[in-house]
Backbone of each chain as ProteinMPNN parsed JSONL, in Angstrom:
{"seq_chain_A": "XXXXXXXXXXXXXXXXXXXXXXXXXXXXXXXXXXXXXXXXXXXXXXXXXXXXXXXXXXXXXXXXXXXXXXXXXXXXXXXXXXXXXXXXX", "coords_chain_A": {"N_chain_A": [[4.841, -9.571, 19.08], [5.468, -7.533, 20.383], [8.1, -7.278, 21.058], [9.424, -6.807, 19.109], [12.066, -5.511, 17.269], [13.155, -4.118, 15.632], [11.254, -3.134, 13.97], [7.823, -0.857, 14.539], [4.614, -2.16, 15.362], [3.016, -0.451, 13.849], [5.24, 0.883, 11.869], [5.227, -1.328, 10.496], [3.029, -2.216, 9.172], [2.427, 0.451, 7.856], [4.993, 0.012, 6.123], [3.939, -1.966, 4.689], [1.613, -0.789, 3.054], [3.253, 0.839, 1.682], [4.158, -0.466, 0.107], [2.127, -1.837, -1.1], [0.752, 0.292, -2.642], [3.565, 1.492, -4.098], [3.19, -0.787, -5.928], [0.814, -0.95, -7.185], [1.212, 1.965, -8.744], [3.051, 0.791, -10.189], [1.643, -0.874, -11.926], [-0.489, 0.867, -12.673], [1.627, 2.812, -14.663], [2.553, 0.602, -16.162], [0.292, 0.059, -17.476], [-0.741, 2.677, -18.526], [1.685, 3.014, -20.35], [1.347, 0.996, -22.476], [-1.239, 1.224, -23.19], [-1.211, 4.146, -24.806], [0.96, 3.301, -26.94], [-0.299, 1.266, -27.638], [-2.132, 2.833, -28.718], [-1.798, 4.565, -30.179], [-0.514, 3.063, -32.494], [-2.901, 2.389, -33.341], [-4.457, 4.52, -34.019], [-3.228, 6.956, -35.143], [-2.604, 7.001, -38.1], [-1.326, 8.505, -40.464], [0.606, 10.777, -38.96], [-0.141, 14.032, -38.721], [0.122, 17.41, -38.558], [-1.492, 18.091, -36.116], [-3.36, 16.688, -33.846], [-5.976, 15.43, -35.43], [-9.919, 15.753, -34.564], [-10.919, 12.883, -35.126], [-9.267, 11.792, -34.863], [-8.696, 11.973, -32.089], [-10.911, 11.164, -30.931], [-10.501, 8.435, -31.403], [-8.292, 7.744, -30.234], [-9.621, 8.028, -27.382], [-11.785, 5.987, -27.425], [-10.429, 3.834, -28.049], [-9.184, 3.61, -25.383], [-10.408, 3.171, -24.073], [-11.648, 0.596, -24.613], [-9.573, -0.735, -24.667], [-9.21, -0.963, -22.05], [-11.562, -2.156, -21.299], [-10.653, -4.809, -22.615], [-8.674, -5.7, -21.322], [-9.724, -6.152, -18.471], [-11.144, -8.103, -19.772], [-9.617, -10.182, -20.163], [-7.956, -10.95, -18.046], [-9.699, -12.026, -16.354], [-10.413, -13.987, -18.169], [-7.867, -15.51, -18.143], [-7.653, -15.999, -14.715], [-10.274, -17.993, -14.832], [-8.733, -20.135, -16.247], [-6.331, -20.231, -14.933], [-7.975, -21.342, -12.168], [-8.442, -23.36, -13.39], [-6.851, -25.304, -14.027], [-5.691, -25.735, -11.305], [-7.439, -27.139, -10.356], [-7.442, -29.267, -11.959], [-4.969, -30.172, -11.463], [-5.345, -31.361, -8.704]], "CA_chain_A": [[4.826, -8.325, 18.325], [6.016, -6.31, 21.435], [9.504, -7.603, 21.171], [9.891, -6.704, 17.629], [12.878, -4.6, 18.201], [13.114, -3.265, 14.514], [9.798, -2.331, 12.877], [6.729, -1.173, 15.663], [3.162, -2.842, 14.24], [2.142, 0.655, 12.811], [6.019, 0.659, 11.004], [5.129, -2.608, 9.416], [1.794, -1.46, 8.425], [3.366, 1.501, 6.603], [5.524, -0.725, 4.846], [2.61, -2.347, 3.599], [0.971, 0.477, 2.336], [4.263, 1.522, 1.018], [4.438, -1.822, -0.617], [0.698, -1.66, -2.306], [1.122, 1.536, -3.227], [4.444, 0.588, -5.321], [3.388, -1.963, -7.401], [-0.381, -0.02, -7.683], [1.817, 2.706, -9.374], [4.093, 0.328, -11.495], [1.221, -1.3, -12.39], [-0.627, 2.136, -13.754], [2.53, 3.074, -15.316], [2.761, -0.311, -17.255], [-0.839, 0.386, -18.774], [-0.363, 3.589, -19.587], [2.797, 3.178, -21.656], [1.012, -0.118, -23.085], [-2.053, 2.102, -23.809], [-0.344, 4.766, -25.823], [1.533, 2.658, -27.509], [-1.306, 0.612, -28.499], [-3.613, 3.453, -29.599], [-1.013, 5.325, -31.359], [-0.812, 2.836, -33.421], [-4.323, 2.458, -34.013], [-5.442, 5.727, -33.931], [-2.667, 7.787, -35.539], [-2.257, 6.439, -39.466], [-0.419, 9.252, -40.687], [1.32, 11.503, -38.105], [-0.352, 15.535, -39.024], [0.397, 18.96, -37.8], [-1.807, 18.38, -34.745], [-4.531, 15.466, -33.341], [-7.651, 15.724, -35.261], [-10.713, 15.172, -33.952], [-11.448, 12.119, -35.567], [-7.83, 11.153, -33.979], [-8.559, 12.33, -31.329], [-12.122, 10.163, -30.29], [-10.213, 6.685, -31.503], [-7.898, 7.362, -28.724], [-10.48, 8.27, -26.098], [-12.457, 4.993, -27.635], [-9.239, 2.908, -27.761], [-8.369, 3.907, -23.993], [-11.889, 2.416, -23.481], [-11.464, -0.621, -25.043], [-7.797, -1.617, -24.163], [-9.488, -1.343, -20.705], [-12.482, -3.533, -21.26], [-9.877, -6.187, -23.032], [-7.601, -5.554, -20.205], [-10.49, -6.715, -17.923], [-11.683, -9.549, -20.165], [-8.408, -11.109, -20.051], [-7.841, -10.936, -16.298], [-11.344, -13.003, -15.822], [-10.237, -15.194, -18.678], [-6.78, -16.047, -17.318], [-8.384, -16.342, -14.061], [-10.677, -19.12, -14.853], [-8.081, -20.426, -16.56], [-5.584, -20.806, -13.397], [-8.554, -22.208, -11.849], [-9.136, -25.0, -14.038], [-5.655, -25.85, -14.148], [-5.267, -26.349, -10.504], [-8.624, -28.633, -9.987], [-6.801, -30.239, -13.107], [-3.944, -30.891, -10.477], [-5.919, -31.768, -7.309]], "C_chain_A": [[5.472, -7.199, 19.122], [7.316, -6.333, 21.289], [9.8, -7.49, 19.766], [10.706, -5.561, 17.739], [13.341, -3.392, 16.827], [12.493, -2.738, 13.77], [8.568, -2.524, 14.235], [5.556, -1.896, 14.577], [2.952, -1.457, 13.348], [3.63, 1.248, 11.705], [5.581, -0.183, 10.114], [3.819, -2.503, 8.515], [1.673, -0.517, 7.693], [3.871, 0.891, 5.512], [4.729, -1.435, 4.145], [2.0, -1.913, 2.955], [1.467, 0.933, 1.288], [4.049, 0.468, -0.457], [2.986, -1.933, -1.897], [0.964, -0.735, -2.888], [1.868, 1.334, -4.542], [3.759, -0.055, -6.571], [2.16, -1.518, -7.861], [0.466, 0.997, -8.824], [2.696, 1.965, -10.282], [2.971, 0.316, -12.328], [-0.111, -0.331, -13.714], [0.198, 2.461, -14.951], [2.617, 2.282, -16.592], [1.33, -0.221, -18.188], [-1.041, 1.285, -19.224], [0.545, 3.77, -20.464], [2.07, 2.104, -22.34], [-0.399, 0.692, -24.144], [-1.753, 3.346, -24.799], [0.112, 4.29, -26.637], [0.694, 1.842, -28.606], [-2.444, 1.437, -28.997], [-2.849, 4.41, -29.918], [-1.328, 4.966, -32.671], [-1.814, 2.451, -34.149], [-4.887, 3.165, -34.587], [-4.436, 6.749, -35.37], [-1.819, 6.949, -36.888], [-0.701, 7.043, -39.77], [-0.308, 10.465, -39.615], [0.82, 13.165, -38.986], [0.202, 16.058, -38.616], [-0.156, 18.59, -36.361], [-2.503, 16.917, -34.672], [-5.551, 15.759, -33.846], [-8.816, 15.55, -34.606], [-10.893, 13.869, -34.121], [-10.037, 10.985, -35.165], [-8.188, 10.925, -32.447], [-10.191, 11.012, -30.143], [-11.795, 8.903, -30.855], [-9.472, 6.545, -30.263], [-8.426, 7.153, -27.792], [-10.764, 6.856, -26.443], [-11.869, 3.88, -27.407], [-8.824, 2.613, -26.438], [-9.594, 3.065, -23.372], [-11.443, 1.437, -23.601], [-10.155, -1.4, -24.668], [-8.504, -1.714, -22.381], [-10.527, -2.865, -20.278], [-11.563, -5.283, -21.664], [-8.716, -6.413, -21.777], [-8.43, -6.318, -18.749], [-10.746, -8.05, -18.177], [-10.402, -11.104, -19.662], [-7.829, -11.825, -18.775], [-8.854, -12.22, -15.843], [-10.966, -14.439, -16.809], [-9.132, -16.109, -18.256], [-6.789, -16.239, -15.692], [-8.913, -17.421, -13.548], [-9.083, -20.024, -14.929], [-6.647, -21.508, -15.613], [-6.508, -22.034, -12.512], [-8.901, -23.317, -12.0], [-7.867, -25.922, -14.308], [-5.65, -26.384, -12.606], [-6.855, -27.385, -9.725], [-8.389, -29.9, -10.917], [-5.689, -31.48, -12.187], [-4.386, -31.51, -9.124], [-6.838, -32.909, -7.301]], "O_chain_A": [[5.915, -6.159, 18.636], [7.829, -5.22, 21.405], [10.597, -8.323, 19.336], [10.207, -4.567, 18.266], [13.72, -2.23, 16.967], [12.903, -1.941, 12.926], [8.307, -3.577, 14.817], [5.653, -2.085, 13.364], [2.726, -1.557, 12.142], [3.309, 1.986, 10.774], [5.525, 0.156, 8.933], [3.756, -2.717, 7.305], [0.814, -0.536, 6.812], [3.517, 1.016, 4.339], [4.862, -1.505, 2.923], [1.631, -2.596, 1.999], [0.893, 1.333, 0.275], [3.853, 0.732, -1.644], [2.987, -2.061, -3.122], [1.573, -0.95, -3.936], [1.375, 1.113, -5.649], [3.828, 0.167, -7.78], [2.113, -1.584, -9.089], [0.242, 0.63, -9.978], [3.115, 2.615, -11.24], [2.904, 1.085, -13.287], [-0.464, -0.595, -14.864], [-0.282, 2.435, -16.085], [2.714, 2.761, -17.722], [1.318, -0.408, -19.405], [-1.535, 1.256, -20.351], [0.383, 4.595, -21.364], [2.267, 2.492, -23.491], [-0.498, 0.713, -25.371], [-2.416, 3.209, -25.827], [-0.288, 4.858, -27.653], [0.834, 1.738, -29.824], [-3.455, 0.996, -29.543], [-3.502, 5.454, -29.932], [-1.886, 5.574, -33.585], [-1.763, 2.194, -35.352], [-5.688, 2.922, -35.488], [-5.005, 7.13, -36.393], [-0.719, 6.411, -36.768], [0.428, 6.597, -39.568], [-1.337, 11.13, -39.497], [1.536, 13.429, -39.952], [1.139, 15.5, -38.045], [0.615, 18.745, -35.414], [-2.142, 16.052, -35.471], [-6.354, 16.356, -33.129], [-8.503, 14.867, -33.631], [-11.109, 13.383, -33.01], [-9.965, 9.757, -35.213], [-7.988, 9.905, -31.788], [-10.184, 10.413, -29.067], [-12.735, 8.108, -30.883], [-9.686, 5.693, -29.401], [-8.046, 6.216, -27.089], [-10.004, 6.134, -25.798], [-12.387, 2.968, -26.762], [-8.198, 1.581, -26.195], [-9.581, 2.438, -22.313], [-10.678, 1.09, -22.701], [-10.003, -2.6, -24.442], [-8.143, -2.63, -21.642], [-10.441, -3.872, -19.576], [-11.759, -6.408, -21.204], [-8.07, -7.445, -21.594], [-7.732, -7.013, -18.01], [-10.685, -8.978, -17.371], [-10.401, -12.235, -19.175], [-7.386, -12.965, -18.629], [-8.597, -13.148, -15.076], [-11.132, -15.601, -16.437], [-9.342, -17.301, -18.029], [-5.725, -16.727, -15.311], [-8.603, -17.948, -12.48], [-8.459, -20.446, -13.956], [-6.247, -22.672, -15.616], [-6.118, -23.165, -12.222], [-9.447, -24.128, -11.251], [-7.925, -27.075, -14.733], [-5.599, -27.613, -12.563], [-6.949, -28.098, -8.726], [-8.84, -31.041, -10.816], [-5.572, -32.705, -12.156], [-3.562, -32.205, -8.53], [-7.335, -33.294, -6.242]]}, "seq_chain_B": "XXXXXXXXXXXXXXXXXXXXXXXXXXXXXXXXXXXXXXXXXXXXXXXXXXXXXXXXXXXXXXXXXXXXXXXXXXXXXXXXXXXXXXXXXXXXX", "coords_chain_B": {"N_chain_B": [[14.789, -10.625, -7.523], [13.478, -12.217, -5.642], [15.59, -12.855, -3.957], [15.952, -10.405, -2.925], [13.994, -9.528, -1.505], [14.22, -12.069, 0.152], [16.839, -11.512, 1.91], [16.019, -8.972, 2.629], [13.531, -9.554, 4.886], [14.746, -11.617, 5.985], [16.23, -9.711, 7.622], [14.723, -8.834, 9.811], [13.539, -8.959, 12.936], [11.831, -10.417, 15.263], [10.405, -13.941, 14.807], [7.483, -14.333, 14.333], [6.061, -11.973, 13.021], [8.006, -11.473, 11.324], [7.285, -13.674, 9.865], [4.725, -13.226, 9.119], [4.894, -10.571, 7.544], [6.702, -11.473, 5.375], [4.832, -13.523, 4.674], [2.929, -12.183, 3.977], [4.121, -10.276, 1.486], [5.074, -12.575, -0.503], [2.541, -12.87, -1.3], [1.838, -10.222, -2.741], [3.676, -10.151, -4.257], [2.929, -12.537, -6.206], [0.426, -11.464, -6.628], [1.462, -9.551, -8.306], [2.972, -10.643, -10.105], [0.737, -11.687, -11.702], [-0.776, -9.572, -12.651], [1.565, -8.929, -14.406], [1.181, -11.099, -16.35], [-1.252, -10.597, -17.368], [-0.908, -8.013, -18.389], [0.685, -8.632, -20.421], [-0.616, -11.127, -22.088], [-2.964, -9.364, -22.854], [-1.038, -7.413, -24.683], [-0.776, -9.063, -26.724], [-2.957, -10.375, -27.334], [-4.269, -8.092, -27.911], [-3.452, -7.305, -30.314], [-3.816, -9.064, -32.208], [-6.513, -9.525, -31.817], [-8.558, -7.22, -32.138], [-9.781, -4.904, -33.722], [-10.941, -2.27, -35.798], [-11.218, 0.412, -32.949], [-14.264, 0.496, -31.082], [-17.466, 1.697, -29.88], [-18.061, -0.505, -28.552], [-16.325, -3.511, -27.143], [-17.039, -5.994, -29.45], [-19.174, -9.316, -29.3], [-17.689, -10.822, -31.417], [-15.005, -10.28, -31.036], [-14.677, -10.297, -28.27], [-14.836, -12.929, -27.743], [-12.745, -13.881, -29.0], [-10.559, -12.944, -27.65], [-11.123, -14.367, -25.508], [-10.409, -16.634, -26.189], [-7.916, -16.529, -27.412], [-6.143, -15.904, -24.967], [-6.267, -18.528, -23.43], [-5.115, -20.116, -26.124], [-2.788, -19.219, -25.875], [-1.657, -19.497, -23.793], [-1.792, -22.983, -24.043], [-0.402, -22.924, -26.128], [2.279, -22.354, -24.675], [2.245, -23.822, -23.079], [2.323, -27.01, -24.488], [4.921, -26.058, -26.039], [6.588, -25.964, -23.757], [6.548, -28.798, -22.815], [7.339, -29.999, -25.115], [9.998, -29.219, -25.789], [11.234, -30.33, -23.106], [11.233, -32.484, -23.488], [12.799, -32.843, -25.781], [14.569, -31.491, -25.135], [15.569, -34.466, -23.418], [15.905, -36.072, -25.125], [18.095, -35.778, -26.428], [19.922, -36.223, -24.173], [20.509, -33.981, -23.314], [19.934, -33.523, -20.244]], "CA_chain_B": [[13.689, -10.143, -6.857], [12.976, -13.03, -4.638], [16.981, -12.864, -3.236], [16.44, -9.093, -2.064], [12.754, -9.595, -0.739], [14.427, -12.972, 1.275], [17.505, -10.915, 2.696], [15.26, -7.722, 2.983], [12.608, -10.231, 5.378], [15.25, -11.825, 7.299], [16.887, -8.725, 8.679], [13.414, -8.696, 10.942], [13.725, -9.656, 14.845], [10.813, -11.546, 15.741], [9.34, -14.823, 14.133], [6.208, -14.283, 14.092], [5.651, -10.582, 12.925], [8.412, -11.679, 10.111], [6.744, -14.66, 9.155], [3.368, -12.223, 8.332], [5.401, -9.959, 6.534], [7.147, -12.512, 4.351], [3.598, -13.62, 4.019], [2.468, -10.121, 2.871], [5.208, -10.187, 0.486], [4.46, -13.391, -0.94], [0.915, -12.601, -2.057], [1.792, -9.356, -3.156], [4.18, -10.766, -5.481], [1.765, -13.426, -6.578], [-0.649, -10.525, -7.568], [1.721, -8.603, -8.905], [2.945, -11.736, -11.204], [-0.422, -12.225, -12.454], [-1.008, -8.541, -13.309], [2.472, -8.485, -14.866], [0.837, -11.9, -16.984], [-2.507, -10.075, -17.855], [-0.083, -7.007, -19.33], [1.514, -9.399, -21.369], [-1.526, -11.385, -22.718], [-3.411, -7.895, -23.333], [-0.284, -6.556, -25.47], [-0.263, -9.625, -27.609], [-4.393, -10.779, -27.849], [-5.049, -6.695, -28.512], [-2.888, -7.206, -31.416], [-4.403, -9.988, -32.776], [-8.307, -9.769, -31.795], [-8.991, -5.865, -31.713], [-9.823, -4.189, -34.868], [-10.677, -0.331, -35.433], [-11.596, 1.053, -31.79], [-15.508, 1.214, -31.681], [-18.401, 2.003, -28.879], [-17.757, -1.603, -27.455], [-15.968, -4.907, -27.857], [-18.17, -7.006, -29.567], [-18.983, -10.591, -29.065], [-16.947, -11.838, -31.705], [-13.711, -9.696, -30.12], [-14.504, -11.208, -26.971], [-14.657, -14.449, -27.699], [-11.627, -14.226, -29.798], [-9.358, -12.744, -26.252], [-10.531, -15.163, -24.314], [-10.038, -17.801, -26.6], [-6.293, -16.188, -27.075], [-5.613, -15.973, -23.59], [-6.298, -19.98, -23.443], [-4.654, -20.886, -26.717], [-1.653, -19.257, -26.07], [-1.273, -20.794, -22.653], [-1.928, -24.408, -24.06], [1.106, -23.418, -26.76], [3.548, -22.309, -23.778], [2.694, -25.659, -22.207], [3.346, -27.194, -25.457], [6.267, -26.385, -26.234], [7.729, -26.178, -22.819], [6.885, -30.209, -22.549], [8.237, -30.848, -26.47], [11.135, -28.505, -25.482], [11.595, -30.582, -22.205], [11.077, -34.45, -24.331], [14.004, -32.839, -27.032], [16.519, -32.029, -24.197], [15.744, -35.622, -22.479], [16.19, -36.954, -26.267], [19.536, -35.225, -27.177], [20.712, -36.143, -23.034], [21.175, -32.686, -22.696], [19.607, -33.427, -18.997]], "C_chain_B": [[13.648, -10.848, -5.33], [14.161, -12.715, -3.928], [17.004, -11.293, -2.346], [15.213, -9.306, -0.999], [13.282, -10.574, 0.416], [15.141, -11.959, 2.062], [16.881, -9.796, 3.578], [14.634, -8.534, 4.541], [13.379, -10.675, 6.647], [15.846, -11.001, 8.154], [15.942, -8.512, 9.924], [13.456, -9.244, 11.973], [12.769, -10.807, 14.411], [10.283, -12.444, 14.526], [8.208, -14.309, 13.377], [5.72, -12.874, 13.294], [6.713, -10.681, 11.335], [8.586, -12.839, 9.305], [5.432, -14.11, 8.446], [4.242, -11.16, 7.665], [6.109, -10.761, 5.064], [5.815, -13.095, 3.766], [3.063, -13.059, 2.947], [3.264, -10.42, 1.273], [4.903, -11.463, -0.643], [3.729, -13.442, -1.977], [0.85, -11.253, -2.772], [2.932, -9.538, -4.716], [3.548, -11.283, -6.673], [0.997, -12.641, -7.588], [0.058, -10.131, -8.503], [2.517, -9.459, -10.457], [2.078, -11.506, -12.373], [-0.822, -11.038, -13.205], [0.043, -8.471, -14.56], [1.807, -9.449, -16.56], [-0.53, -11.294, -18.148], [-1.419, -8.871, -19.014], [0.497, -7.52, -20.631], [0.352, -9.906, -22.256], [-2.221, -10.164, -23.741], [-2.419, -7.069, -24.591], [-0.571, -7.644, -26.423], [-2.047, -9.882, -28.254], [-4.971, -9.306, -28.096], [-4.598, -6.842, -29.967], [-3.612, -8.112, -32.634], [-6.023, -10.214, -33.187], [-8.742, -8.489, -32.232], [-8.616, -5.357, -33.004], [-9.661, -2.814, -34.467], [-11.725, -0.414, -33.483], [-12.901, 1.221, -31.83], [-16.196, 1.501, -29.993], [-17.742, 1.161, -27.673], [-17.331, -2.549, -28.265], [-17.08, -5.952, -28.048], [-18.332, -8.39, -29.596], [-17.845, -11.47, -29.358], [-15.654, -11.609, -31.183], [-13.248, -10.031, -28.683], [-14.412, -12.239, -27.047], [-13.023, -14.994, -28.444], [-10.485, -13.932, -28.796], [-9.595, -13.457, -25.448], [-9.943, -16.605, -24.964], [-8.075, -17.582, -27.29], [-5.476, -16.261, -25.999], [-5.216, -17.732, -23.437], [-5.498, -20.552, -24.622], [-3.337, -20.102, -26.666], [-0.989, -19.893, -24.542], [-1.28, -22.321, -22.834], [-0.545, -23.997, -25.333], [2.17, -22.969, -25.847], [3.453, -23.917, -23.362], [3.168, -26.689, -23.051], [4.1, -27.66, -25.515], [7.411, -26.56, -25.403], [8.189, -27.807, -22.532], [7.859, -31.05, -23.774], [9.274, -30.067, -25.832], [12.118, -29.612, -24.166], [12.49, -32.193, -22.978], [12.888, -33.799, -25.375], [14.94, -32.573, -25.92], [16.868, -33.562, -23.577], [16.24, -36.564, -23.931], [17.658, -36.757, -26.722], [20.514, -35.333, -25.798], [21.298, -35.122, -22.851], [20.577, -32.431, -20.904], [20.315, -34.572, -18.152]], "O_chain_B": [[13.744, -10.295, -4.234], [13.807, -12.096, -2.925], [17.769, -11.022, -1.42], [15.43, -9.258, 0.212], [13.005, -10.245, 1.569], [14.461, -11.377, 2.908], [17.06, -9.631, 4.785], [15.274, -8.141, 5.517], [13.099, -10.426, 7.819], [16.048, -11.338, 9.321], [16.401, -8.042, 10.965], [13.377, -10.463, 11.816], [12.867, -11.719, 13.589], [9.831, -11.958, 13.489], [8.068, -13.981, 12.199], [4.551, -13.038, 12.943], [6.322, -10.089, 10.329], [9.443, -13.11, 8.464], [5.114, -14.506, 7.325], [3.598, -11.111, 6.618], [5.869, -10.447, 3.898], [5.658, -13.165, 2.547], [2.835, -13.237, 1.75], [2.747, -10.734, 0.2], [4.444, -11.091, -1.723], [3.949, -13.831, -3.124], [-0.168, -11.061, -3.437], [2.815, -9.085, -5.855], [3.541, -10.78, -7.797], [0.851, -12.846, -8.793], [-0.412, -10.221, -9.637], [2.575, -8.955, -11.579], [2.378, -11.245, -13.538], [-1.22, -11.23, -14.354], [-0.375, -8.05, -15.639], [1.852, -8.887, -17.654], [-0.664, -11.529, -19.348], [-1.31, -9.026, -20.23], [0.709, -6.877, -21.659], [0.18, -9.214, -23.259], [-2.08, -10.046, -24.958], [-2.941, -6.237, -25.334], [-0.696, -7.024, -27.479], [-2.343, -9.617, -29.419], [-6.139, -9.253, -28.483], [-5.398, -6.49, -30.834], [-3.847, -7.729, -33.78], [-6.588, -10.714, -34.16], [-9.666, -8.716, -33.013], [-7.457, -5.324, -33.416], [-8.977, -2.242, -33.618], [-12.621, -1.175, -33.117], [-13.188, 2.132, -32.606], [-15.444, 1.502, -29.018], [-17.232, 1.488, -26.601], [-17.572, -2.708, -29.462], [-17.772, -6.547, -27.221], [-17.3, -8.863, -30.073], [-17.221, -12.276, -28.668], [-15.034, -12.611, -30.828], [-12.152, -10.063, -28.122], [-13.686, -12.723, -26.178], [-12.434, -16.074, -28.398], [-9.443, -14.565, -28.966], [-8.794, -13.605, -24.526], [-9.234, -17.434, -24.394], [-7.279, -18.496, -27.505], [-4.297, -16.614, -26.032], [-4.053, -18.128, -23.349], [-5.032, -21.646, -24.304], [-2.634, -20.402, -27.631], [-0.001, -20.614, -24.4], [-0.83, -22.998, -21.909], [0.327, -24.863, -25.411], [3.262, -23.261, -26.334], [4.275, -24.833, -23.348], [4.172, -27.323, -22.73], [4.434, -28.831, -25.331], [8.544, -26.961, -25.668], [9.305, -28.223, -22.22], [8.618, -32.016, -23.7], [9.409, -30.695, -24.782], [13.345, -29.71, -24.206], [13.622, -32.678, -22.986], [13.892, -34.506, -25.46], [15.945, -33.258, -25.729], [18.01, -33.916, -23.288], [16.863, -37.618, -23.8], [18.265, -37.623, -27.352], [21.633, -34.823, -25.852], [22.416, -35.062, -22.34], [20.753, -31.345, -20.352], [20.128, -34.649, -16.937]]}, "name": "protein", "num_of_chains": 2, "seq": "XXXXXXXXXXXXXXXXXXXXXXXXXXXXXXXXXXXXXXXXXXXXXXXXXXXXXXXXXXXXXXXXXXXXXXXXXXXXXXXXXXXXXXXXXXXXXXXXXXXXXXXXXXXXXXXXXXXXXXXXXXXXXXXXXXXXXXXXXXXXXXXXXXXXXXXXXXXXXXXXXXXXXXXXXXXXXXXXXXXXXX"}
C-alpha cells in the first residue's frame, strides 16, 4: 500500500465515498422521477387550475406506498436470487 | 460500463491496493445492478398490482408484487431458453 505511487490509502478511500455517494444519488434520482411519474398518474385524473387537496393526500399516500412496494419487491427479488443459486449449488 | 471501470482500475500501480479497488467496484456494481432490477420490477408490478393509493398495501397487493416479481422472472427465463431452443432450431447458432 506504501508503494502505491498513484492514489495514497485516504485517496482511495475518497474514491470510495465518491463512488457510494454516486450511485446513492442516481439511485434517489431514479425513484423520484419513477415516483412522480407513477403518482401523477394515479393521483392527478384531470389536470385543474392548481393541486387539490384531495390531489394532493393521494400523492403524499402514493409516495408512501410506491415506497413500501419498492421495499416489498427488493425482499421478494432477494429471496428469489437466493433460491435460484441453492437451485445451482 | 465494465470497459471504462476495467481501463479506469488498471491505470493503478500496485497489485494489491488495485485488486481491492476492482473489488470495491465489483460489488458496487452488483448492488447497483440489483437496485437498477428492483426499479424496473417496481415500475412494472406497481402497474399491475397497486390500485387507488390507500393508508397501506394490503395483503392481497402484497401478495400480488411478490408473486409478480417471481412470475415475471420465471417468463424472462422462459422465453430466454424457448428463444435460445428456436435459434439452435433455425441453426442460427
Amino acid at each position: 500500500m506504501d508503494n502505491l505511487s498513484s492514489l495514497t490509502g485516504a485517496q482511495r478511500d475518497e474514491l470510495m465515498d465518491q463512488v457510494k455517494q454516486q450511485i446513492a444519488v442516481a439511485n434517489a434520482q431514479e425513484l423520484l422521477t419513477k415516483m412522480t411519474e407513477k403518482c401523477f398518474k394515479k393521483c392527478v385524473n384531470k389536470p385543474g387550475t392548481s393541486l387539490d387537496s384531495s390531489e394532493q393526500k393521494c400523492v403524499a399516500m402514493c409516495m408512501d406506498r410506491y415506497m413500501d412496494s419498492w421495499n416489498l419487491i427488493s425482499k421478494a427479488y432477494g429471496l428469489r436470487i437466493q433460491r435460484e443459486r441453492g437451485r445451482m449449488s | 460500463m465494465s470497459d471504462s471501470f476495467d481501463s479506469f482500475t488498471s491505470g493503478l500501480d500496485t497489485k494489491g491496493a488495485e485488486k481491492e479497488l476492482q473489488e470495491f467496484l465489483m460489488v458496487e456494481k452488483q448492488k447497483a445492478q440489483f437496485n437498477a432490477q428492483i426499479h424496473e420490477f417496481n415500475d412494472i408490478c406497481w402497474d399491475k398490482c397497486v390500485d387507488k393509493p390507500s393508508n397501506k398495501l394490503d395483503s392481497k397487493t402484497e401478495t400480488c408484487l411478490s408473486n409478480c416479481v417471481d412470475r415475471f422472472i420465471d417468463v424472462s427465463l422462459l422465453i430466454t431458453n424457448r428463444f435460445a431452443q428456436m435459434l439452435q432450431k433455425s441453426g442460427g447458432m
